[in-house]
TORKOL-4160 file (C-alpha; in steps of 0.2 Angstrom, whole numbers, padded with zeros to 4 digits, m for minus):
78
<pt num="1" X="0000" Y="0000" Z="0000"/>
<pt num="2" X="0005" Y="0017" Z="m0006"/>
<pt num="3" X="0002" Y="0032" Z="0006"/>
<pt num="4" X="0006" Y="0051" Z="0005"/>
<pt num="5" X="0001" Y="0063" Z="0015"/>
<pt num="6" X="m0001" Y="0080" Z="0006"/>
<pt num="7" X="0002" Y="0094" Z="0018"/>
<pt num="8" X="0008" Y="0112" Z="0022"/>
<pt num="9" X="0019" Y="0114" Z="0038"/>
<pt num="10" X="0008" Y="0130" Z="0043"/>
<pt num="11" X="m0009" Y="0120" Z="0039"/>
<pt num="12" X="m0017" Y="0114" Z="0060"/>
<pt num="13" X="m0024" Y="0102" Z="0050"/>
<pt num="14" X="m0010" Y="0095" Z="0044"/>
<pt num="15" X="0000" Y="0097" Z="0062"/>
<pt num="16" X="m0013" Y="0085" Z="0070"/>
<pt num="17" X="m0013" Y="0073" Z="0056"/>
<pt num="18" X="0007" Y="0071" Z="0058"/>
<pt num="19" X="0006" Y="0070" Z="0078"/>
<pt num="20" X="m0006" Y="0055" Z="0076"/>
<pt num="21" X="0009" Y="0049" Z="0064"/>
<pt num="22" X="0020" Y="0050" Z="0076"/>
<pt num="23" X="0011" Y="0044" Z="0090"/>
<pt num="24" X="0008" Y="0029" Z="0080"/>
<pt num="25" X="0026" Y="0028" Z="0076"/>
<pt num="26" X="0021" Y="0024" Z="0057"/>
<pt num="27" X="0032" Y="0039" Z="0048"/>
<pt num="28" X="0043" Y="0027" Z="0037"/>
<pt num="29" X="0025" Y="0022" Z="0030"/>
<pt num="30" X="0019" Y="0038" Z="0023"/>
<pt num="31" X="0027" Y="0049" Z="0011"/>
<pt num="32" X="0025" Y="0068" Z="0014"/>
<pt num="33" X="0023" Y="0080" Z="0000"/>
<pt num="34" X="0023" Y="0098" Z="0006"/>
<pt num="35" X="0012" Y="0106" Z="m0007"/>
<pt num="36" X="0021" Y="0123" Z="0000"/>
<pt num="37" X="0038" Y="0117" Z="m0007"/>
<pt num="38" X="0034" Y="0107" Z="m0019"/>
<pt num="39" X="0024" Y="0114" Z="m0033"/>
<pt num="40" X="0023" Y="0097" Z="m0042"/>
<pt num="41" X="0017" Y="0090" Z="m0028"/>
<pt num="42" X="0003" Y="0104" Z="m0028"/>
<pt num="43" X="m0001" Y="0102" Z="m0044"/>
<pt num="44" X="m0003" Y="0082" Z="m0043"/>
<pt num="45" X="m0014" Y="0086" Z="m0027"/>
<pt num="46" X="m0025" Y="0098" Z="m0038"/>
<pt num="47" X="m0025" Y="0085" Z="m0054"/>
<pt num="48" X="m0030" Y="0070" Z="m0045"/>
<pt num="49" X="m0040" Y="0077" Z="m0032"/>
<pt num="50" X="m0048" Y="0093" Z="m0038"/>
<pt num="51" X="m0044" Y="0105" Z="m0027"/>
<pt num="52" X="m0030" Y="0111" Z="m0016"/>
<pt num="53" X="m0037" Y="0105" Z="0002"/>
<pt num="54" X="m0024" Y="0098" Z="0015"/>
<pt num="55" X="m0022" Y="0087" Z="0023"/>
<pt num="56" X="m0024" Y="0073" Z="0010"/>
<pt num="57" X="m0020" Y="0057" Z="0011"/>
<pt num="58" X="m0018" Y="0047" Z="m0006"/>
<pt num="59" X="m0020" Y="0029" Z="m0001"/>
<pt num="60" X="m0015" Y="0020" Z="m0017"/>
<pt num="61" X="m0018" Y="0035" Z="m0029"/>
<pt num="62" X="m0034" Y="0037" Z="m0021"/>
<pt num="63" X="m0037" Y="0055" Z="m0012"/>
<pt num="64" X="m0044" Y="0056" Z="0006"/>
<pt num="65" X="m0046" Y="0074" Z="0013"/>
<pt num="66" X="m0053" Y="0079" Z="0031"/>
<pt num="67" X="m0041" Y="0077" Z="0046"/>
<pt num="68" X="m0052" Y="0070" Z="0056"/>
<pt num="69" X="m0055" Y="0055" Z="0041"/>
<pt num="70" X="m0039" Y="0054" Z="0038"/>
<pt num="71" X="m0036" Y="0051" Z="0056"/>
<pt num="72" X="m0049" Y="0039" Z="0059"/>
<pt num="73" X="m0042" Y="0028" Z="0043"/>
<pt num="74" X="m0024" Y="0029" Z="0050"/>
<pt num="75" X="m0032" Y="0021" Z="0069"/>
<pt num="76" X="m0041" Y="0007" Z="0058"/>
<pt num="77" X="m0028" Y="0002" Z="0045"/>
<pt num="78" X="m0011" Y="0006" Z="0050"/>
């Protein structure tokens, strides 16, 4: 399973998402693309998922937005 967390440092959102991450101790699972710093990255995110919302996590190519979501597939999958 492929998973990337699309973020922005500066993004609340984002912060809680990564905490959980950490928490969980599953960092070297998820890639993190920082659409802040990486205008591919921002442009994928907007492609695939049709907007520019983060936190997204792509699970396999496939977009999931909303921290708390994101958080609660995280807790039941990982």
């Amino acid at each position: 399973m492929k998973l990337e967390l699309f973020k922005r440092d500066s993004c609340p959102y984002c912060v809680k998402v990564m905490m959980l991450v950490d928490e969980m101790g599953v960092g070297g699972q998820i890639e993190y693309r920082d659409i802040s710093r990486d205008p591919d990255a921002r442009r994928r995110l907007v492609e695939v998922g049709g907007k520019q919302q983060v936190p997204c996590l792509f699970i396999d190519g496939e977009p999931l937005y909303e921290s708390a979501d994101i958080m609660r597939w995280m807790r039941e999958n990982l």
